[in-house]
C-alpha positions in Angstrom: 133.5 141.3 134.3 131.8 142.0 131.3 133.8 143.3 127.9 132.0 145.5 125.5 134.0 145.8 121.9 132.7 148.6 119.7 134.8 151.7 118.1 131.3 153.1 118.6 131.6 154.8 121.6 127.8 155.8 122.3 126.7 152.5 121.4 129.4 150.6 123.6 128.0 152.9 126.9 124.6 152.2 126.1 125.1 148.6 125.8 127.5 148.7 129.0 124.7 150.6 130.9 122.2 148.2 129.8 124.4 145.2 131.6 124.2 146.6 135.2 127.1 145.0 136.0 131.0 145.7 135.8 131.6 146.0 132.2 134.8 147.5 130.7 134.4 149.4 127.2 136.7 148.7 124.2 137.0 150.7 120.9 139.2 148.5 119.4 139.9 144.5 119.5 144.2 144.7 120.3 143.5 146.7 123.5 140.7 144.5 124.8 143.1 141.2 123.7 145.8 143.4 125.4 144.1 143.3 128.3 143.2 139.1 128.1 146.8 138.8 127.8 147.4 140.4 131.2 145.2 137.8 132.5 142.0 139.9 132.9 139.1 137.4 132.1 135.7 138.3 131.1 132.9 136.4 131.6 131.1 137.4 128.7 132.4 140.0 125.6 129.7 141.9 124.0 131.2 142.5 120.5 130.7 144.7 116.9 132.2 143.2 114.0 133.4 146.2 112.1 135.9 147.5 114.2 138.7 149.9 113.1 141.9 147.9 113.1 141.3 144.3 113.5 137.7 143.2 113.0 135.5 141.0 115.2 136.4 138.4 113.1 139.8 138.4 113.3 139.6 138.9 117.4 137.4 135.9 117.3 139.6 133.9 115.7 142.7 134.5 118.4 140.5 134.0 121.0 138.8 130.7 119.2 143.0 129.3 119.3 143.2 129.1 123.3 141.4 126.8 125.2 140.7 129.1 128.0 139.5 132.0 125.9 138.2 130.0 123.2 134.9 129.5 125.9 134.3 132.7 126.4 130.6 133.7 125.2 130.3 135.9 122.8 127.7 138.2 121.7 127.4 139.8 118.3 126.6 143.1 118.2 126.3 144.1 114.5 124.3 146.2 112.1 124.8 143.1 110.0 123.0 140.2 109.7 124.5 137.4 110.6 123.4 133.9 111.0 123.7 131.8 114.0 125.3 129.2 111.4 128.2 132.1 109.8 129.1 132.3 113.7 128.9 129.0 115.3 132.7 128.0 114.9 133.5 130.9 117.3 131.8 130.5 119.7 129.2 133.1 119.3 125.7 132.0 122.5 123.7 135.0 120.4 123.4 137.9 118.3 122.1 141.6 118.5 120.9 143.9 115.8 122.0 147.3 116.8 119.0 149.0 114.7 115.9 146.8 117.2 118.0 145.6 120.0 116.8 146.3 123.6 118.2 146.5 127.3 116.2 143.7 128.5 118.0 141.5 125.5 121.4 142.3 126.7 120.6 141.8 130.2 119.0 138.2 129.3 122.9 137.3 128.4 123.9 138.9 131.1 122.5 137.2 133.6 122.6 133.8 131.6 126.5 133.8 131.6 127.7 135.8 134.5 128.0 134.6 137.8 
């Protein structure tokens, strides 16, 4: 199972299409952490950063504090430009630009960390 983040909903089915795979869309970060709680565990979380409510950074930081969750890929996917440095402490495998990303990127993570 695949979790895409993003209060954008367009963007979130585009990038959930692009998986072809069972991914489960999220507009904000409490209902996907909602769901982790409930002991739903993705294999990979596709996720924006500016998010109404909590941020990304904020959901990466609960999920950083648990050893199960905290190695849990994560995939930025931001129209800000981030480092692979700013984002190594969380646990963050890659990051997208949503302005040039393509399908085949997401599907490269896809099949790198899903079973």
């Amino acid at each position: 199972m695949i979790f895409v983040i993003d209060d954008d909903v367009s963007m979130a089915e585009c990038v959930a299409r692009a998986c072809k795979t069972d991914a489960r869309i999220f507009t904000n970060a409490i209902s996907a952490m909602e769901e982790i709680a409930a002991g739903v565990m993705p294999e990979l979380i596709f996720l924006d950063i500016l998010l109404d409510g909590p941020d990304g950074f904020t959901f990466l930081n609960e999920l950083v504090s648990y050893t199960d969750t905290g190695r849990i890929p994560i995939v930025i996917v931001s129209s800000l430009n981030y480092t692979k440095s700013d984002l190594s402490n969380y646990g963050v495998v890659g990051y997208l630009n949503k302005d040039t990303m393509l399908p085949q990127e997401i599907r490269q993570y896809v099949e790198k960390y899903t079973g």
